[in-house]
C-alpha positions as CSV (number, residue, x, y, z in Angstrom):
1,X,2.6,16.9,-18.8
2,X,5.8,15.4,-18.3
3,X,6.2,11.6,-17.2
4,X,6.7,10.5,-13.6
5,X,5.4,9.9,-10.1
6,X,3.0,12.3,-8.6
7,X,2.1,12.3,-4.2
8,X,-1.5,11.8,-3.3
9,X,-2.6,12.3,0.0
10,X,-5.7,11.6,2.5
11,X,-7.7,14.8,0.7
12,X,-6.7,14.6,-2.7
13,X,-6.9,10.3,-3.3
14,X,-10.7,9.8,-4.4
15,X,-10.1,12.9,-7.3
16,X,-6.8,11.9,-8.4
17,X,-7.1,7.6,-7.9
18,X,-10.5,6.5,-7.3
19,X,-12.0,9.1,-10.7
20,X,-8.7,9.1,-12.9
21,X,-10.0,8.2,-16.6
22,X,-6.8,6.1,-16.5
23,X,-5.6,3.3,-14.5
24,X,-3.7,4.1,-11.2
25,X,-0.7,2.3,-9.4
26,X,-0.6,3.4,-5.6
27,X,3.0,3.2,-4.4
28,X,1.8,3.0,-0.5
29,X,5.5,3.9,1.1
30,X,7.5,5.7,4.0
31,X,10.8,7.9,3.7
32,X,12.1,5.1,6.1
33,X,11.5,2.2,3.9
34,X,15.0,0.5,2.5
35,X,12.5,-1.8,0.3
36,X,10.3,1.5,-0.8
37,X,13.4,3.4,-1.8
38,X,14.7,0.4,-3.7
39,X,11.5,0.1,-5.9
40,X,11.2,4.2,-6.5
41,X,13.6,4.3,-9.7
42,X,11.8,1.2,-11.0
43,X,8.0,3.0,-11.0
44,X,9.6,6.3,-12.1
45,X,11.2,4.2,-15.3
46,X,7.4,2.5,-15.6
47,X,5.7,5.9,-15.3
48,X,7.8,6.7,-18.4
49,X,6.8,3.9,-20.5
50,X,3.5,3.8,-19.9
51,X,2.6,7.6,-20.1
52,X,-0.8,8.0,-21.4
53,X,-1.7,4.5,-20.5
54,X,-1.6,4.4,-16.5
55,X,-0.3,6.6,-13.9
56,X,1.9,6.0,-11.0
57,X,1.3,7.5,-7.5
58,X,2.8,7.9,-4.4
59,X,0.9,8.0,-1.1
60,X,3.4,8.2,2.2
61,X,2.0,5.6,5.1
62,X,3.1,8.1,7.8
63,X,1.2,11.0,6.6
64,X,-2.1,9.6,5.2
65,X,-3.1,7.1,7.6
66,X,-7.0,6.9,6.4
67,X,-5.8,5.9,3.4
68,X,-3.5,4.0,4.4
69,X,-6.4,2.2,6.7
70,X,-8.9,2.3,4.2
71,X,-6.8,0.1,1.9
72,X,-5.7,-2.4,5.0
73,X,-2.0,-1.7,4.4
74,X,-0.4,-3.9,6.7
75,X,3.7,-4.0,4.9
76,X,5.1,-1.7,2.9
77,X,6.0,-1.5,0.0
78,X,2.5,-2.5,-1.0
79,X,1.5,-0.9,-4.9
80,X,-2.4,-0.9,-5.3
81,X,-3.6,-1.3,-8.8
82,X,-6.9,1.2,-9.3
83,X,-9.0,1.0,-12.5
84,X,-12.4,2.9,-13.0
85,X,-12.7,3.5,-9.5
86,X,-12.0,-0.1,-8.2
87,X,-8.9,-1.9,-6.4
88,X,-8.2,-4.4,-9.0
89,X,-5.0,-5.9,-7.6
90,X,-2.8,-5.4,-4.6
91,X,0.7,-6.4,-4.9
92,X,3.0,-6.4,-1.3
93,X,6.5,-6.0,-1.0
94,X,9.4,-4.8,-3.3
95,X,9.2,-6.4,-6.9
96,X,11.8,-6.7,-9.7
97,X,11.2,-4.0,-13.1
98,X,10.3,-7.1,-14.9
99,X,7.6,-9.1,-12.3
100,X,6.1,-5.5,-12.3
101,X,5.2,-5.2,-15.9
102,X,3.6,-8.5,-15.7
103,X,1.8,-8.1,-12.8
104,X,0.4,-4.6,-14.2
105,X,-0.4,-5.7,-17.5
106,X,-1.8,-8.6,-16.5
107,X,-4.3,-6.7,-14.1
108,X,-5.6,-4.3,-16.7
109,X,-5.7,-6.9,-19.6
């Protein structure tokens, strides 16, 4: 399996977020997000270096909007940390490389 961002959608979220064996960082975005597009690069560069550790998904606003609901996204970009099952952090707008890492490793510590 190669590194990277993977899509989830309204159908496949609870089998691919909610009972992942690892943790899961939900990239909640829309094709017509300046902000979204700018933080892209940066989650496919930290799907790379943590490979095997936590995965990074993507889940467009415009075409899953139970999930979108379900998680009260109300501004995107808006990344949703997910560990065994549970929201453990929810972190809004477009973040720097840097603020990221701390923000995720400080969630799953």
């Amino acid at each position: 399996m190669t590194a990277g961002t993977f899509e989830v959608f309204d159908d496949t979220f609870d089998e691919e977020v909610i009972d992942s064996e690892l943790p899961v960082v939900v990239d909640f975005w829309a094709e017509w997000c300046a902000p979204c597009r700018m933080v892209a690069p940066i989650l496919e560069e930290l799907a790379a270096e943590y490979e095997g550790r936590v995965r990074f998904a993507k889940l467009d606003v415009d075409a899953n909007p139970q999930t979108t609901a379900k998680y009260g996204i109300a501004s995107i970009p808006t990344l949703v940390v997910v560990a065994d099952g549970e929201t453990i952090r929810l972190i809004p707008g477009a973040r720097g490389k840097d603020e990221l890492i701390e923000i995720i490793d400080d969630s799953l510590a």
